[in-house]
Each structure stands twice: as C-alpha cells, then as structure tokens.
BANUZA-56873 format. One line per 3 residues: number of its first residue (from 1); their letters; for each residue y, x, z of C-alpha. Coordinates in steps of 0.02 Angstrom, whole numbers. Each point is the difference from the previous one (the first is absolute). Layout:
<atoms>
NUM> a> Y X Z | ...
</atoms>
This chain:
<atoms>
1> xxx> 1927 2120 -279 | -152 93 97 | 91 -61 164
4> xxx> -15 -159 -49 | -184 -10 -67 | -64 87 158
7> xxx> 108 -137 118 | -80 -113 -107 | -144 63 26
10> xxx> -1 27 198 | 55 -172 12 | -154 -75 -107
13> xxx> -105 111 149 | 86 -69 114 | -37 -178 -60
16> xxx> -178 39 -34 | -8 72 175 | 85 -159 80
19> xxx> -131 -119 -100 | -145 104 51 | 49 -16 175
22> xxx> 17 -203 -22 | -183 -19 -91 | -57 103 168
25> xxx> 89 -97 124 | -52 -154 -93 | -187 38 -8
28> xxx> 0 58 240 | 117 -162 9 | -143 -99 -93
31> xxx> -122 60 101 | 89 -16 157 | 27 -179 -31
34> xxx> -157 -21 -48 | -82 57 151 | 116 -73 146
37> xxx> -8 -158 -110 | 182 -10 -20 | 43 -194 -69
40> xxx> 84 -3 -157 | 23 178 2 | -170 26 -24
43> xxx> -31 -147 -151 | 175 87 -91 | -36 181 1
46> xxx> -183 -25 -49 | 40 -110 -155 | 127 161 -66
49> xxx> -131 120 47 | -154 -80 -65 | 88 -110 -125
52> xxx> 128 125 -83 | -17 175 58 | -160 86 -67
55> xxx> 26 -76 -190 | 180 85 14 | -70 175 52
58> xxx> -126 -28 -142 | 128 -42 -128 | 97 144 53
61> xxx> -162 125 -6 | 6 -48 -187 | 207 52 -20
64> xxx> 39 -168 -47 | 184 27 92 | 88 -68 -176
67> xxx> -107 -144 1 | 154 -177 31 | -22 -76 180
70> xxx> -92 -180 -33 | -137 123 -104 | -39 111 141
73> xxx> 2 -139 114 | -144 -99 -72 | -82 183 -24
76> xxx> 35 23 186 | -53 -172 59 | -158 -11 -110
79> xxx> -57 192 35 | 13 -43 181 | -142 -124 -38
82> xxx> -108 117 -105 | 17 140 130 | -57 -121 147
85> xxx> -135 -63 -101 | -76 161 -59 | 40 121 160
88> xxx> -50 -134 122 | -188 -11 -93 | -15 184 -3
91> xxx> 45 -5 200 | -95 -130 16 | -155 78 -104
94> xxx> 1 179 95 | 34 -80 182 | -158 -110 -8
97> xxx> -83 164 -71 | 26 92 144 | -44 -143 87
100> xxx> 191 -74 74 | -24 -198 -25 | 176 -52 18
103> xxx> 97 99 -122 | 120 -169 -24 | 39 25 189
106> xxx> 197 -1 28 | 1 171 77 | -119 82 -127
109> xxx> 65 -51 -154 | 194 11 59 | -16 196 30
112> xxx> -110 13 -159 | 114 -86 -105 | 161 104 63
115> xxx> -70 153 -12 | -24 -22 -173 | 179 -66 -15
118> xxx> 73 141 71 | -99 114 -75 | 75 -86 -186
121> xxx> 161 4 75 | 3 180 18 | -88 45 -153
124> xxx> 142 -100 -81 | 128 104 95 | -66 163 -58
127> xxx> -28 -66 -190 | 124 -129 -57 | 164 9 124
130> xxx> 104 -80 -134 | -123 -143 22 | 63 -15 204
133> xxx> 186 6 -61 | 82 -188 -13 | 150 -11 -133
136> xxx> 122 -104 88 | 65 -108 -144 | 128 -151 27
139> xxx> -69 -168 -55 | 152 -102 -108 | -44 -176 11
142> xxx> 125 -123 -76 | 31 -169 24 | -182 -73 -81
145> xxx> -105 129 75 | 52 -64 161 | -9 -176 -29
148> xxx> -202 32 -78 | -38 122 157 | 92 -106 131
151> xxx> -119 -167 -70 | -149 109 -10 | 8 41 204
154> xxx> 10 -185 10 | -168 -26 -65 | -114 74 110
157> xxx> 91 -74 115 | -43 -179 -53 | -176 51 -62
160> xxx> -9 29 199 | 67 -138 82 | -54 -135 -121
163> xxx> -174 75 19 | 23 -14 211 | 73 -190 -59
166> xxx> -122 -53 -97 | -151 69 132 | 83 -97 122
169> xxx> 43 -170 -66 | -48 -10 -182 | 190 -19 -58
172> xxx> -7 139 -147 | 208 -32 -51 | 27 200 30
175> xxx> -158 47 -117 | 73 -106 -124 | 168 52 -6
178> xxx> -51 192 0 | -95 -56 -163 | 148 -93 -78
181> xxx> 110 150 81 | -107 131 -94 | 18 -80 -189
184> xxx> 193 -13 44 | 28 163 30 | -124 44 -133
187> xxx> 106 -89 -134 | 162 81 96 | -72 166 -30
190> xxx> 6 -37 -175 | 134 -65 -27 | 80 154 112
193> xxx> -142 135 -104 | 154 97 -79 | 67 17 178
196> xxx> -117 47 96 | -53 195 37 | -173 74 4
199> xxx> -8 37 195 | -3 -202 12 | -159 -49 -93
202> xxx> -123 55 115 | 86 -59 151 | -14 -173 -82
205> xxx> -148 20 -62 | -86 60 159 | 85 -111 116
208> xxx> -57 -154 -123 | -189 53 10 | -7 40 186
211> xxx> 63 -187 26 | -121 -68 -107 | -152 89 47
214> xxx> 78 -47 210 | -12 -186 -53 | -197 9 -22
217> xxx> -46 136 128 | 119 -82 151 | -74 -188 -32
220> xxx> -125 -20 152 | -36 84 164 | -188 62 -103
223> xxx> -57 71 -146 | 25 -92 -166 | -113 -21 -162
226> xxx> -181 34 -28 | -31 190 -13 | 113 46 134
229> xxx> -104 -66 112 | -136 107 -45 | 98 159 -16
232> xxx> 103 -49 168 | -206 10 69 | -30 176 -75
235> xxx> 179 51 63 | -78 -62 172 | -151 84 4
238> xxx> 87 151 -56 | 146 -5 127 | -126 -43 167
241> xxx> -143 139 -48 | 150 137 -15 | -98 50 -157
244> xxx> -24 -42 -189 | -194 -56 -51 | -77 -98 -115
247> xxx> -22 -139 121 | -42 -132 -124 | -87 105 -133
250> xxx> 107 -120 -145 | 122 34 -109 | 150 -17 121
253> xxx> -72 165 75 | 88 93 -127 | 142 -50 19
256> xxx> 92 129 113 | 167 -127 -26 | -72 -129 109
259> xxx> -87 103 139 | 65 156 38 | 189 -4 -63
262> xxx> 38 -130 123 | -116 61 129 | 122 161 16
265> xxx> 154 -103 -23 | -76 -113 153 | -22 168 118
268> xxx> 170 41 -21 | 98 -174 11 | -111 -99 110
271> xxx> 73 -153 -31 | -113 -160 -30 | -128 32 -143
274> xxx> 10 -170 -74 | 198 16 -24 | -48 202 -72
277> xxx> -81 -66 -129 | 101 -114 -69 | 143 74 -8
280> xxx> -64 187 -24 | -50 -30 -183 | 179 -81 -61
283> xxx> 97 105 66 | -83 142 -103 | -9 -123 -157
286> xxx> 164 -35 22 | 42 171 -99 | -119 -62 -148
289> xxx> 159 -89 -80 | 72 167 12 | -128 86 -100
292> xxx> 12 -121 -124 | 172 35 -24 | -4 159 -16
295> xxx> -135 6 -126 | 116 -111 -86 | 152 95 5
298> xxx> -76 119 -109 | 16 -102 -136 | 151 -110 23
301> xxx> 157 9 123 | -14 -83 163 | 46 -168 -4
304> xxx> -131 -34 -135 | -124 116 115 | 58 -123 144
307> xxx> -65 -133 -113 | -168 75 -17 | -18 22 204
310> xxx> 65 -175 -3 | -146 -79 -97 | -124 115 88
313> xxx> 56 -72 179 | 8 -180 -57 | -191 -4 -21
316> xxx> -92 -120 131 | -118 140 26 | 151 104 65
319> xxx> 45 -107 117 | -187 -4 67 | -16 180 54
322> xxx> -39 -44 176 | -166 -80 -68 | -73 109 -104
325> xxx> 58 177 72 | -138 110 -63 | 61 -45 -177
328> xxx> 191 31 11 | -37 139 83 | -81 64 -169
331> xxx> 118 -81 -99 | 135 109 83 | -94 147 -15
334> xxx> -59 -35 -214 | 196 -38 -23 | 40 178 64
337> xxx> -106 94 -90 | 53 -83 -149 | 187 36 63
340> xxx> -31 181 38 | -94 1 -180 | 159 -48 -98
343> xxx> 132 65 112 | 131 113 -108 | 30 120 158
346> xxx> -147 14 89 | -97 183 -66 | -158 8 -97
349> xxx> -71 91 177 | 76 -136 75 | -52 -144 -97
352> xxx> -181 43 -12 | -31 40 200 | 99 -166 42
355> xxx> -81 -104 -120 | -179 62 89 | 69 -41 163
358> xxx> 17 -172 -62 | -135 -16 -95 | -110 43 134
361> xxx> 108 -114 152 | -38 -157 -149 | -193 52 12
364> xxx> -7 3 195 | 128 -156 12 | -110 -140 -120
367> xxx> -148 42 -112 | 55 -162 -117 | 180 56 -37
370> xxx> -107 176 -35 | -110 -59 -128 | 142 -75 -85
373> xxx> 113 164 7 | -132 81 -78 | -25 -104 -156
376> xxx> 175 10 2 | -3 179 -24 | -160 16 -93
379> xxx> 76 -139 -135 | 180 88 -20 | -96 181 -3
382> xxx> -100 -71 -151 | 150 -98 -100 | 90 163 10
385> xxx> -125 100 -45 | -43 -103 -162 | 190 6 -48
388> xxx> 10 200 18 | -179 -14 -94 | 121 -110 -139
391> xxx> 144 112 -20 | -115 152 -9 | -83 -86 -134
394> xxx> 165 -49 -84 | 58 172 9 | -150 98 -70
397> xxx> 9 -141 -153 | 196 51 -57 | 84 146 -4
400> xxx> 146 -86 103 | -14 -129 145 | 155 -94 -22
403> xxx> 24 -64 169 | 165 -29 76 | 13 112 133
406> xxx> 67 -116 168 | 117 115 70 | 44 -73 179
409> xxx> 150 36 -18 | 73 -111 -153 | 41 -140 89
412> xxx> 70 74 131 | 96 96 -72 | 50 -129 -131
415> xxx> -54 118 -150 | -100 -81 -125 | -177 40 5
418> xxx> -60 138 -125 | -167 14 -116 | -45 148 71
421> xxx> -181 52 -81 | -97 48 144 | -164 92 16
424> xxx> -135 -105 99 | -3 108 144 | 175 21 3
427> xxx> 43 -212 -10 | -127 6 161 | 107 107 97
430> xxx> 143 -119 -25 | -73 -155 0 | -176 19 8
433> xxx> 26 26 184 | -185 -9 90 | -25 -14 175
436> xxx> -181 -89 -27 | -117 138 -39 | -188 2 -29
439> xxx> -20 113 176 | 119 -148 86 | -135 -117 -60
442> xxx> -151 101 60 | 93 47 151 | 45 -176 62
445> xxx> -180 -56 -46 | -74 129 104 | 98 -21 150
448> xxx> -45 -196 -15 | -184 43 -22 | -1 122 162
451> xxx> 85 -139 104 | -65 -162 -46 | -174 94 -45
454> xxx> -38 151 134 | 104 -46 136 | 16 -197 33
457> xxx> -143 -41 -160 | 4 -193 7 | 183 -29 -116
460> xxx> -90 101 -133 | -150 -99 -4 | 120 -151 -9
463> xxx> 114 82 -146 | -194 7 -86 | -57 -145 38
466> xxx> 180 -94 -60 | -1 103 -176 | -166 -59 -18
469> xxx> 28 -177 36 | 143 -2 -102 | -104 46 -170
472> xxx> -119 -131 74 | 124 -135 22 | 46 0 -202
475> xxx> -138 -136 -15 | 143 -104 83 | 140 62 -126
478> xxx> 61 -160 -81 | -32 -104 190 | 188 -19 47
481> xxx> -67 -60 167 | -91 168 39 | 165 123 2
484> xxx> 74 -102 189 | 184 -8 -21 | 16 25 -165
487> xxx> -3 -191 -39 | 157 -10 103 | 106 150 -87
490> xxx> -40 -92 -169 | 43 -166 60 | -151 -90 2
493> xxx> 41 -158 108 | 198 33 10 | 39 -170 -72
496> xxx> -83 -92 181 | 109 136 92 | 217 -12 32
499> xxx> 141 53 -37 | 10 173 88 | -185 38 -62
502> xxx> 50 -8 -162 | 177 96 1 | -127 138 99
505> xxx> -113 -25 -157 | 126 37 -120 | 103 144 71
508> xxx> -170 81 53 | -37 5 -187 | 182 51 -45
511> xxx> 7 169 100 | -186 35 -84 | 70 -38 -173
514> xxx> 136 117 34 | -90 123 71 | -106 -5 -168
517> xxx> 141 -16 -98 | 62 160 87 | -155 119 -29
520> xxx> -12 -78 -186 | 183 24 -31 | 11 192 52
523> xxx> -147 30 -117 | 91 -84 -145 | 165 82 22
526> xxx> -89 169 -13 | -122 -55 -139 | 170 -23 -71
529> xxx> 69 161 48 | -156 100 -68 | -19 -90 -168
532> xxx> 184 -27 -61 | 96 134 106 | 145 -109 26
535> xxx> 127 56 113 | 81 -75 169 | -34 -171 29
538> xxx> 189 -70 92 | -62 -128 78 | -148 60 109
541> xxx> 115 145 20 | 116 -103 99 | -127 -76 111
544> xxx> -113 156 24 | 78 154 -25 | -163 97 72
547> xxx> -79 -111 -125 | -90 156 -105 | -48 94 162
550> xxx> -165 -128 7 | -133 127 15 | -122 -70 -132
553> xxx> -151 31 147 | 86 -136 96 | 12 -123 -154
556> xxx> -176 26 -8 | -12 -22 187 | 77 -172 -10
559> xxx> -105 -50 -157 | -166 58 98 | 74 -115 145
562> xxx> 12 -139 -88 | -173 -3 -82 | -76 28 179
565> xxx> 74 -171 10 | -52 -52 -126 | -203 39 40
568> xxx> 44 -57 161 | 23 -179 -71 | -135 26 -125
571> xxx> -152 53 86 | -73 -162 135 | -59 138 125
574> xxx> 149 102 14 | 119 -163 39 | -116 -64 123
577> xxx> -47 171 82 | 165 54 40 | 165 -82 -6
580> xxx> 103 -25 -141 | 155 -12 78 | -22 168 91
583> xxx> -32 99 -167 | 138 -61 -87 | 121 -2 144
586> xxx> -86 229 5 | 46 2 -184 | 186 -67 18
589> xxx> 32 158 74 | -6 81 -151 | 37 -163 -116
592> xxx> 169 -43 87 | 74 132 -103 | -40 -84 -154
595> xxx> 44 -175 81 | 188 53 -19 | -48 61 -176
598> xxx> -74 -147 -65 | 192 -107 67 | 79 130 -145
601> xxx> -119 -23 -108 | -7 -194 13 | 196 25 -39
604> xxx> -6 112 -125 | -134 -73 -111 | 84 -171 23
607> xxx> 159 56 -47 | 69 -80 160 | 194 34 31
610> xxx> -51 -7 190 | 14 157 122 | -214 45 42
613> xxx> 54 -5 192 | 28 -205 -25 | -139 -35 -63
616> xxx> -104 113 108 | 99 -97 142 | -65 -165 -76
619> xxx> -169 50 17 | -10 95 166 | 90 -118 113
622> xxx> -132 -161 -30 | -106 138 6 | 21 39 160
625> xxx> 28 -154 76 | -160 -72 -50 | -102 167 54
628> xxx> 103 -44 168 | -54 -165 2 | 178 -52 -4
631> xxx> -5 -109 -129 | -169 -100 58 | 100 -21 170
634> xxx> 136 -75 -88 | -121 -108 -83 | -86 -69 154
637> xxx> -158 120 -23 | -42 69 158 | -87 171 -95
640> xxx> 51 134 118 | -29 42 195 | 153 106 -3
643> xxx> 107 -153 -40 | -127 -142 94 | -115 -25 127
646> xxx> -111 -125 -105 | -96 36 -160 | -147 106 -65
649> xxx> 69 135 31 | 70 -33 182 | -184 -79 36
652> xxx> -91 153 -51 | 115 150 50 | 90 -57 137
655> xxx> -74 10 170 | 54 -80 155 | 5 41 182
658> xxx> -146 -145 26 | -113 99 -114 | 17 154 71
661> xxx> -16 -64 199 | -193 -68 -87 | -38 150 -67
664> xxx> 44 114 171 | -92 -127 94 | -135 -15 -111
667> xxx> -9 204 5 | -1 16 173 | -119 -135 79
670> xxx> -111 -19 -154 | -184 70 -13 | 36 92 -177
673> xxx> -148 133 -19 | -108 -129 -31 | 73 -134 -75
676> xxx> 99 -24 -163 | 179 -101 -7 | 16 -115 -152
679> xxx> 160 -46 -69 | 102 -41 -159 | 68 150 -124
682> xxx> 158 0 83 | -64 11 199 | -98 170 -57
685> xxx> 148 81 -11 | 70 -67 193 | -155 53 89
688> xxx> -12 169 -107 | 210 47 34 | 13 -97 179
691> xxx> -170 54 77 | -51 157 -108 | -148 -98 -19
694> xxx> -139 73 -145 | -24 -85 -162 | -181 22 58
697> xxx> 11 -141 116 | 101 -118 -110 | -58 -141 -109
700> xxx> 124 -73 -116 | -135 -100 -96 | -119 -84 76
703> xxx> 130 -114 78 | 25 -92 -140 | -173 -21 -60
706> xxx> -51 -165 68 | -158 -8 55 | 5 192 79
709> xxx> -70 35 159 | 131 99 114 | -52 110 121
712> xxx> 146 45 87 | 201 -19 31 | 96 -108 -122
715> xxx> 191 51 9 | 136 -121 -88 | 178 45 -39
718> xxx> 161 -87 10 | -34 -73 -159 | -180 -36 21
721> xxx> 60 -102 156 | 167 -95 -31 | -24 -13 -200
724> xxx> -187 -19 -1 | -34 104 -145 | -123 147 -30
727> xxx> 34 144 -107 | -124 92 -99 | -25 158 -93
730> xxx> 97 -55 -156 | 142 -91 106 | -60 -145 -35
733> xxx> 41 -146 141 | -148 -88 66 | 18 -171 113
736> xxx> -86 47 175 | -68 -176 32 | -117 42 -137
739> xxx> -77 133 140 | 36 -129 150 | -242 27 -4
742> xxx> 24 188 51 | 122 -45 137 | -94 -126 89
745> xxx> -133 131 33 | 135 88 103 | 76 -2 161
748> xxx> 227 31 0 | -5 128 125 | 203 64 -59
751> xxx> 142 -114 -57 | 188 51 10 | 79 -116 -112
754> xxx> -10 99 -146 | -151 92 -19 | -183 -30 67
757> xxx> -157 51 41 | -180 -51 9 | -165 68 38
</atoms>
C-alpha cells in the first residue's frame, strides 16, 4: 500500500514537472515568435499566453484544482483580462515615472509580462503541484451528444462564411439558415434533454454564442456602431504613443478596457488594429453564456441551466458586442463576480479575493455598468439586512421561531423536508448565506471613488452630475415622451408598425413576465414554506431538484434587479441618459435564472399538464428570432446590417470603402489645425476611426442649421451622397436639398462616387 501511494506520488511530480516545463517553453516560444515576427505562430501563441495563461496560474494560486473544467475556464479566460488590465497600468504608471515613454512597446512589455508569468508559474510549482497535475478522464459521448457537438462545429462555420457572403454580395442565405439551424437544434436538444450528458452543454452553448457574436463583429472591412468608434480612437492613441494617458481628459479615459487591454494585445499579435478590435472583444464575451450557465446550474440541472444561457445569448445586445466593447467587457467582468459570489466550490478566501479582482476589472472596464453594480450591491446589502433585522425581531418576540429549516439536501435526497426550529444565527448559516457585506459595499465604493475621482476625475463628476439630474428630471415624471425608448417597450405606436414588430413586442414582454413571475414565485413558495411548514412539493421537485439550494441573498439579488428596472423605466433622466436596453440586457445576467423559474411557475400555477421545457421552448425560439431580426427579414423589413445592406441600421453603422478613401484623403492633403470639418452624426465617427481625427475639430451640428456660416471642410458619407439624407444627433433623417444654400458657398474639391468633400 505505501509502494503504491509513493508511485503515485512520484508520478504526480513527474506530471507537475512535465507541465512546468510546457508553461516555460510556452512563455521563450511566445517571445521568440514574437520578436522574429513569426506569422501565425506569433498571432496563436500570444492569444494562449495573453488570453488564457495568467488567469490559470491565478486560479491555481487560489487551490481551485477541484473547481469542473468550463468553471476554471471562464476564471482563466476572464483573469487573463483583469491581470492585463491592472499589471499593464502599474507598468505603465512606474515606467513613465522613471521617465520610459513607451512602456506598450512590443519588446518592453513582452519581457515584463513573462517575467511575471514565470515567476506565477513557479510559485505555483512550489505551492499547489496537484494544481499542475491533469486527470486524464475518457469522455463517453453517445449517439445525441455527437449529433448536438457535430451541428455545433457547423455553426461557426456558417456564422463565417455567410458573414464573408453577405460582405461580398449582399446574399445573406447562410446567416439565415444558421438562425433557422440554431432553433432546430435548440428544439432537438430538448427533445434529446434526457440524453444528453453534462460535458455537451457548454460545447453547445459556447459554440452557439461565438457564431452569433462572429455575425456582427465579421460584417464590414471597419468598425461598426457608434461608441466603437470612439473607443477604437482611444485604442489608437493608446497603441501609437506606446503608453496609457488621459489623452482626452473624458470619461472614456477610464476605461482601461478600451485603451490599454488591446494596446498590449496589439504589441504582441500585430495584426491589423481595425480587425483587433472587432473581433478581440467577442471572442472573450463569447464565455459570458458560460457564466451564465454556470450560475444557473446551481440551482437547476443543466439542460434547464442551458436554457438560462440560452435566453441570455438571444438578446440583440449580445449579438452587438463588437459595438459597444467597453460595456461587455464589464458585463463579463459584473457576471463573474456574481459567479464567484454564489459558486458552491470556490473558498470563502477564494471567493472574496476573486470577487475584488472583478469588481475592480468592472470599475476600470466602464464607469456606467459600475454605477449600476453598485446599487446593485448597495440595494441587495440593504433588503438583506432589513430581513435579518425581521427575523431578529421575530425571534426576540417568541420564545420559538418556527421556521422550517431548508435543508439542501431534501430534495435531493428525496426526504421530505423537516420543521426543524432553528435559531436565527443558525438558519443564516444554512440559508442565510451572505456574500454582500457592509465592508463589500464600502470597499467597492471606495475603489470607484479613487478611480473615477483621484485618478481619471471626469466619470465621477458625470456619476454626480447624472444622480443629480435624475432627482431633477421628476418634474417630467408623468411625460411618457421624456423617458426615449420607453414609448416603444410599452407599445406606444405598435398598431402603425407589422407583423414581426409586434410578435417582438409580445415575446419581449413574455420573457419579462416570466422573469417576474420567477422572482415572485420563489418568494411565495417559501412564504409558504415558513408560514405553514408543509413538506416536499412533487412537482417542482421533478423539475428542480436543487430547487431549495436558492441562497435567499440571490432571491433578493434578482428582486433588487428587477426594481433597478423598474426606476430605470420610471425616472425620464435615467432612460434618456443611459440606455435602457444595456441595463436590462447587465441585469439578465442575474435574472436569467429566474427566467427558467418563472416557465415552472407559469405551469404550476396554471395547473398546465405540459412539461415547463415546452413552453419555455414556445417562448424562447420567437424570441430569438425576432432579437435576430429573423423574423422582420422574413417579413420584408430590412432591420438589420448583419442580414442587409440597406436600412437604418446599414446607413448608420456600416461603412464603405468610398468613405474611408474621403476620409484618408481628406487627412492627408487637408489644412486641419485650423479649420473645422462639418458633417452629419454618423460621418463623426468615419473621420474620428479612419483618420484618428479629434472631436475638437469636428462639427456635427452646424451642418444642419440652415442659415450657418461654415468655415471650413464639409465631408458627406455614402448616405449623405447616394440617399441624400442627413443624420443628426437623435438619428433623425434630414433631406440635404434643404442645405443645397451652404453648398453653393463651396467649391467640390473630392468626389469618388461615394463620399465627398468640400471646402
């Protein structure tokens, strides 16, 4: 028996000595490619080693060796992230100290970066060598795990080519057959859910968002949307100086997400920056599905966890990561601390130093999705606090708390549950759970306050300034008009609107009701639970056999969620200053959870004789096909760029060659220190993402005042030239023959077709 525990042992050695050796050999080949500028080899070994390699040695400096695979992959992937973020600053803060002004530099910040690799690596080999030892374990898959993994390589695939298709003639039949392909093999996985083993839900699931999130970033040679274009400039600025500043003294300045993460990931890959940044930022969201799940699987088994990372992924916003990659990024980064919050086998040590990590990679990544993570916290911090308050006060008033005690493991076990009479503090250490604490609260708030206050000062101001105007906008309370797209989530003005608007309108509002219906329902069934003691409830036990391991912190989490919401609707200023969509597509992070609740629910209260899956299929496929803008291409409405190359959408985000030639040009032979360039709201972000041209010399207004004397260059689009249409600030179309005055003072002096210029 000792013979065989010390071969045992020498051969775990020997494995931790072999994977040492590979982490070494990976880091000098890394660097080797890096410097002769090996093709290929180069762009592959730098995505592993910035990409993967230090949020694996972190997770392994915290002994999480037990933790499953897809968990310590999005640890791995989104610690990567973090650790760029924060030791790139501090490199980048003590080089310009000592007065090095390119500490972005390819050769500085590659031997920087693997020193401190290596020297993790080998303070993991002298710590945690369990952690360096791979269990070689045989993967079973039977008939229907092949059939769901074989279609899920197929969809990337097709996201690809149909993407290359559709830049190249407009014919978008491969887009719209990965769609359709995705909701068949959705309702296949359902119907094949008692099938199907664990290992093949996150291969699906990852392989479905990657595809999705590839549609959107692949479509045009340029950047896409409205803010990318000004984080693409920061990026620029960044990337060229070799060094992070705060170049624009704004609120983008503080965001470390946009600058300096893909500054470094530039110096090592070198590819072209444009192409970087798009399709930097999904690939790392692409995991955000994942965390979903696996908050999820918590509380119920994993095909009703797949459902949850379903509904998360089907959002529009999802698919829109390439244009708004400041806030994904944070997104990512809020749904892994509250992953790492509520994870069952992550330690206490563990879960509080991770959950800073992430806390503080959300405050350098987006000062919006910040604020909003802290009223998050600060809300579910007070509801549970007020509830303790409760029960203490319950407790003190009878000699006996008769509270059923929620032993996790009743339902699993199949035992009914018992009436347990439970002390306060007792209950809290079995259900009572807290991860929120009043010193998380302060701490979060302070580490905000230093960043957005002491060292980049302007997003603080703004978070001010917005709370204030917010209290200041209640004047406009009952003035539907003043809360910006809320009009349209109610309805107002669906009856002039089709078909596919108003299937979007209602299955919107069904996944809300259910998610609702989900945080109302858990509440009830332990209302229930507390006041009449009743036993085992069958039914939910057969759809949710985790169903009493809800920690009641993340009930209140959800309920806090949803009256965010809630204000966000209610209050004009908070609509208007920052977009709906976004919050609620931050909260569903959390609320997805519930969205699979509120399906039970809806079945049990309605004493349906229908399986929950069914009718949570009924509701997520439309779902996702109108947030896809299948259904309004099916319909003849030409919503979506991804799937046409007409529209609003097309004539605002995408850019053509035409445009870009004018703004080069325009760069390069125009006399800009002294003269402004006026344009539409769409052309400021072509000069600003084309020609790293400042905001300083762009005028976006005064073009479509009529009557305006311009003093300068006068650049028009591809739509400003071949549709004759201006856009303005609240993308609103203007006809440009209203202007024809201002043009006659000015001579043509560029014309390619597509774009022009005057002066």
């Amino acid at each position: 028996m000792n013979n065989d525990m010390l071969t045992e042992k020498k051969n775990k050695f020997g494995q931790a000595q072999r994977c040492l050796i590979l982490v070494v050999l990976l880091v000098f080949a890394t660097v080797i490619a890096v410097f002769l500028n090996l093709p290929f080899l180069r762009q592959f070994l730098s995505i592993i080693f910035l990409g993967f390699l230090p949020g694996w040695l972190i997770v392994l400096l915290f002994r999480l060796n037990r933790l499953e695979s897809t968990t310590k992959l999005v640890l791995s992937v989104g610690l990567s992230q973090a650790f760029l973020m924060f030791y790139g600053w501090l490199l980048n803060q003590a080089s310009l100290y000592f007065g090095y002004s390119r500490p972005l530099s390819t050769g500085f910040i590659s031997i920087f970066i693997s020193l401190a690799l290596l020297i993790m690596t080998f303070i993991v080999y002298f710590t945690n060598k369990e952690g360096l030892v791979f269990s070689h374990r045989q993967v079973k898959l039977n008939t229907s795990d092949k059939l769901i993994i074989g279609f899920s390589f197929i969809f990337p695939i097709l996201s690809i080519f149909g993407t290359y298709l559709m830049n190249l003639t407009s014919n978008n039949i491969f887009l719209m057959g990965l769609l359709l392909l995705i909701s068949v093999c959705f309702v296949l996985a359902s119907v094949l859910k008692d099938k199907l083993s664990a290992k093949t839900y996150p291969v699906f699931i990852f392989f479905i968002g990657l595809s999705l999130l590839l549609m959107f970033g692949l479509r045009s040679n340029h950047i896409i949307g409205t803010d990318a274009h000004y984080e693409y400039y920061i990026f620029q600025l960044t990337s060229k100086t070799q060094s992070w500043h705060l170049f624009e003294r704004n609120n983008l300045d503080s965001c470390l997400s946009i600058s300096l993460l893909p500054a470094i990931y530039q110096s090592f890959l070198n590819i072209n920056p444009e192409y970087l940044f798009k399709l930097l930022y999904p690939l790392f969201f692409s995991i955000s599905p994942l965390v979903v799940y696996i908050i999820s699987k918590k509380y119920m088994n994993n095909f009703y966890a797949f459902l949850a990372s379903f509904f998360f992924m089907s959002s529009s916003k999802f698919l829109m990561t390439t244009a708004s990659a400041r806030t994904h990024t944070a997104i990512l980064f809020f749904a892994l601390a509250i992953m790492v919050s509520f994870h069952p086998k992550i330690t206490p040590f563990a879960k509080k130093g991770l959950f800073i990590i992430f806390a503080v990679a959300t405050i350098v990544s987006h000062y919006s999705t910040t604020y909003i993570f802290f009223f998050v916290l600060i809300l579910t911090w007070l509801v549970m606090e007020l509830f303790l308050r409760l029960l203490s006060q319950r407790e003190k008033n009878t000699e006996k708390t008769g509270i059923v005690a929620l032993n996790e493991n009743s339902f699993i076990a199949g035992n009914p549950v018992t009436t347990d009479i439970l002390p306060v503090g007792q209950l809290e250490n079995q259900w009572l759970r807290r991860g929120i604490t009043f010193l998380t609260v302060v701490l979060f708030f302070v580490l905000l306050f230093v960043w957005y206050s002491q060292v980049t000062a302007v997003p603080f101001d703004s978070g001010v300034s917005f709370v204030y105007g917010t209290f200041k906008s209640l004047q406009n309370f009952f003035v539907l008009e003043s809360r910006n797209v809320v009009p349209d989530a109610l309805g107002v003005g669906l009856g002039e609107k089709g078909i596919p608007h108003h299937l979007e309108f209602i299955f919107n509002w069904a996944t809300i009701i259910l998610m609702v219906l989900g945080v109302i329902g858990f509440f009830w069934e332990i209302i229930k639970r507390v006041k009449k003691k009743i036993g085992e409830d069958s039914k939910i036990k057969s759809f949710f056999p985790r169903f009493m391991e809800m920690d009641l912190e993340y009930l209140f989490l959800g309920l806090v969620c949803i009256i965010i919401l809630v204000v966000s609707v209610i209050f004009p200023m908070v609509s208007t200053g920052y977009d709906l969509a976004r919050t609620y597509f931050q909260m569903t992070a959390v609320l997805a959870v519930f969205f699979v609740f509120g399906g039970i629910f809806a079945i049990k209260y309605s004493k349906l004789k229908l399986p929950p899956n069914w009718l949570l299929l009924v509701v997520l496929i439309p779902y996702f096909l109108s947030q896809t803008d299948f259904t309004y291409q099916m319909f003849g409405f030409p919503r979506s760029m991804v799937l046409n190359s007409k529209g609003e959408q097309y004539d605002e985000y995408y850019i053509c060659e035409q445009e870009v030639s004018s703004v080069k040009w325009l760069k390069n032979k125009g006399e800009l220190q002294n003269n402004e360039i006026y344009t539409d709201h769409a052309g400021v972000t072509r000069l600003m993402s084309s020609a790293e041209i400042a905001t300083s010399h762009l005028n976006q207004t005064m073009l479509l005042e009529q009557g305006s004397k311009i003093n300068g260059y006068i650049y028009l689009r591809h739509f400003n030239v071949i549709d004759g249409k201006l856009l303005d600030r609240k993308y609103k179309s203007h006809d440009i023959v209203k202007y024809q005055a201002t043009f006659k003072e000015k001579d043509k002096i560029y014309n390619n077709g597509g774009s022009e210029v005057y002066k």
